[in-house]
C-alpha positions in Angstrom: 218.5 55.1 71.6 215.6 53.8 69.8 215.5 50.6 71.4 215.7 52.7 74.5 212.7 54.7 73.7 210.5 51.4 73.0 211.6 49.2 76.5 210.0 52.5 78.2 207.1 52.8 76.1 206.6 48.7 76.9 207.5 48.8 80.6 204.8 51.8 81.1 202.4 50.0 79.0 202.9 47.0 81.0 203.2 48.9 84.3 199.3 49.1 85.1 198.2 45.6 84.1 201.3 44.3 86.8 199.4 46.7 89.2 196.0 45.2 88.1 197.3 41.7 88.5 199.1 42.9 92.0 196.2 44.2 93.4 193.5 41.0 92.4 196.8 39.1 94.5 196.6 40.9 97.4 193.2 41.1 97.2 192.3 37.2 96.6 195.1 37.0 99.5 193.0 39.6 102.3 189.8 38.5 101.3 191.1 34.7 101.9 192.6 36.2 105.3 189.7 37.8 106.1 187.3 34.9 106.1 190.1 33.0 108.2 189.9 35.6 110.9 186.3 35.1 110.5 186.1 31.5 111.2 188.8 32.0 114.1 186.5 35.1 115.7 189.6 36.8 115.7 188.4 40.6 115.9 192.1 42.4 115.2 192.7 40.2 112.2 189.1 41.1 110.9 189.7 44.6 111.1 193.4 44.0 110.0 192.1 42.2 106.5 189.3 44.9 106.0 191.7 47.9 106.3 193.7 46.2 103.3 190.6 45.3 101.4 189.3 48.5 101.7 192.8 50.2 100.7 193.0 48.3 97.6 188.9 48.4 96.5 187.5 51.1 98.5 183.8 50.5 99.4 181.0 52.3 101.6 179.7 48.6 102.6 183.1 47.2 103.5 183.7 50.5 104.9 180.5 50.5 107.5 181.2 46.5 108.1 184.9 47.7 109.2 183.6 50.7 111.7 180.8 48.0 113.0 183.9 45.2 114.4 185.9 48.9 115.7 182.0 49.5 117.5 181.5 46.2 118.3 185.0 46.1 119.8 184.2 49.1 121.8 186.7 51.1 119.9 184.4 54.0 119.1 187.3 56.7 118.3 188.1 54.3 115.6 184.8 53.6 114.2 183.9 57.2 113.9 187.3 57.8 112.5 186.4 55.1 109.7 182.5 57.0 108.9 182.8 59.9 110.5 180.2 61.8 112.5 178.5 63.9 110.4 174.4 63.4 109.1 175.0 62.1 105.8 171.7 61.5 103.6 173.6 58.7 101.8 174.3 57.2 105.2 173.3 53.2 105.4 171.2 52.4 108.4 174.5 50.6 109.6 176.3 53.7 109.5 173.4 56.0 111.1 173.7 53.2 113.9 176.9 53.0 114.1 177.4 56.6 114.4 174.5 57.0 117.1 176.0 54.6 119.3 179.1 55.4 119.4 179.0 59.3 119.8 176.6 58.3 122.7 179.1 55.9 124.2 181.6 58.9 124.0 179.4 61.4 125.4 178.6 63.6 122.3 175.2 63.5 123.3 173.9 66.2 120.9 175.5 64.3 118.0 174.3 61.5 119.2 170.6 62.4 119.1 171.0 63.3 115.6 171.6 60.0 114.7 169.4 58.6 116.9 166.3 60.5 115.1 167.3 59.8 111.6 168.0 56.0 112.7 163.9 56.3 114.5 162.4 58.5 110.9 163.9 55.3 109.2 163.3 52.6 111.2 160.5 53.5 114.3 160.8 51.2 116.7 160.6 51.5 121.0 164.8 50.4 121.0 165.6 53.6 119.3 162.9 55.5 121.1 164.0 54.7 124.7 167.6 56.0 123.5 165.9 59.2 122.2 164.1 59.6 125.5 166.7 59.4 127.6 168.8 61.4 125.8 166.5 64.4 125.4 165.6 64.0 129.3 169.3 64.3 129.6 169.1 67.6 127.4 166.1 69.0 129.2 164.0 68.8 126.3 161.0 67.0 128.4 158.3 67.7 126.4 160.5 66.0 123.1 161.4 63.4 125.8 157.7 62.8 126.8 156.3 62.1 123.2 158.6 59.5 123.1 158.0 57.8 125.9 154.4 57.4 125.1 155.6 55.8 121.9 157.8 53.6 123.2 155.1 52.6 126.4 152.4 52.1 123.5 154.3 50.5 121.0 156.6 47.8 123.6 155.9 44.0 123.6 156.4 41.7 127.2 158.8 39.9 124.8 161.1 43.3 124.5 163.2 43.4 126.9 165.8 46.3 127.4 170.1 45.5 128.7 171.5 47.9 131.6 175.2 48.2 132.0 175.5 49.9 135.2 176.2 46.9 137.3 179.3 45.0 136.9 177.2 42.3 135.0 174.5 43.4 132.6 171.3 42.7 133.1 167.9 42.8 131.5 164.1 44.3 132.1 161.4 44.6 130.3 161.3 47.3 127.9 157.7 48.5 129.3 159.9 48.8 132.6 163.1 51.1 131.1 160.2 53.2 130.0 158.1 53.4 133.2 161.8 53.9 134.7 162.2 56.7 132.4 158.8 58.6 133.0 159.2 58.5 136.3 162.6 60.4 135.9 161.0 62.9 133.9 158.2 63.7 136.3 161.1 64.4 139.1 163.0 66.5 135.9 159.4 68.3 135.1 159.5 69.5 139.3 161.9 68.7 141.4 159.7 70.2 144.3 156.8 68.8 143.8 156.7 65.6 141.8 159.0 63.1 144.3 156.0 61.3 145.3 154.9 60.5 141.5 158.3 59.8 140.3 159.0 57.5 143.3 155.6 55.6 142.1 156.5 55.2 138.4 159.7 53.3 140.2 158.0 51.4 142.0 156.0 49.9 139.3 159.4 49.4 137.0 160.7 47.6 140.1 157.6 45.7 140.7 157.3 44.5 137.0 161.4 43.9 137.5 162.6 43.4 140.9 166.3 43.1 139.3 166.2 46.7 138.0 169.0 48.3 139.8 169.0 51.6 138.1 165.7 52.2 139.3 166.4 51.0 142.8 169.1 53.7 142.9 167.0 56.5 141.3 164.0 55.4 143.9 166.8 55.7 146.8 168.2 59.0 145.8 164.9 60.4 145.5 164.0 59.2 149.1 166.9 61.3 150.0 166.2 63.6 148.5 162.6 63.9 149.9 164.1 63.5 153.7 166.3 66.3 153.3 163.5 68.2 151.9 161.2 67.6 155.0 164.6 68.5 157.3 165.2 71.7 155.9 
């Protein structure tokens, strides 16, 4: 019985440092994995290997790196599902962005702007200020939607340039030109009655500037619609 007592008082002893050493195997083993699937640019087995890291040594870093591959991969669900979606003070700037763009890119607007304007208090720049823009203009807070415009017209370089997705190929155009682009929706948003004729002209300059910029070319032609059913009626 004695003899009993003490193998069980050893083997629990003993239990955590086998553990220990179980868990630096599998982790030396993932972490080896993971570079691997690094060098290969093989996406699953990245986020396969970071799942296992993070199960055995849980970190907010490896964490964020594992919802940027599920962003990057366009899995959004997942991403958010790995950070989650709420404002988080103790949020990296690689979760902030992370969360932004992917609760845009599932239509959570709202959300999204939250993220957006902690990610611009952070880090101002006229990338994060278009998205703001457009967002509130899609909210019908013009006047929010306005200030940053200006911003982002005052504070843009001819080297910024700004990708579309709307076309079966993406394209780029100036980021001065997303943001004339963008004002001269807002004038149409700030009267649909009236202000036609000045939107139409703000898209005309984008086009000008960016004769590529097919967003604008089918904003311009729904507004000449527009304007032809208004003289008909």
């Amino acid at each position: 019985m004695k003899k009993s007592i003490a193998f069980l008082i050893m083997a629990l002893a003993i239990s955590p440092l086998v553990s220990s050493q179980n868990n630096g195997v599998l982790s030396a083993h993932f972490e080896n994995y993971y570079q691997q699937m690094k060098a290969q640019g093989d996406v699953q087995g990245i986020i396969s290997a970071l799942t296992h890291l993070n199960l055995l040594s849980p970190s907010d870093a490896r964490k964020d790196t594992l919802a940027a591959y599920y962003m990057n991969d366009n899995k959004h669900i997942q991403a958010l599902n790995t950070i989650g979606i709420e404002v988080d003070e103790n949020d990296s700037m690689l979760a902030v962005e992370i969360k932004a763009i992917s609760l845009q890119a599932l239509g959570q607007n709202e959300l999204a702007l939250a993220q957006f304007e902690k990610l611009f208090l952070k880090q101002p720049n006229p990338a994060i200020a278009y998205e703001i823009a457009d967002l509130k203009i899609q909210s019908d807070d013009l006047t929010g939607a306005r200030m940053k415009i200006t911003y982002g017209l005052a504070n843009s370089t001819d080297e910024m340039m700004h990708t579309y997705y709307d076309t079966q190929q993406p394209y780029q155009v100036s980021q001065k030109s997303a943001f004339t682009y963008l004002e001269g929706i807002l004038i149409f948003r700030e009267n649909p009655e009236t202000n036609i004729d000045k939107a139409i002209a703000k898209l005309d300059i984008a086009l000008a500037s960016d004769p590529n910029f097919n967003l604008a070319a089918i904003s311009k032609n729904a507004l000449i619609s527009r304007k032809e059913q208004q003289i008909k009626e």
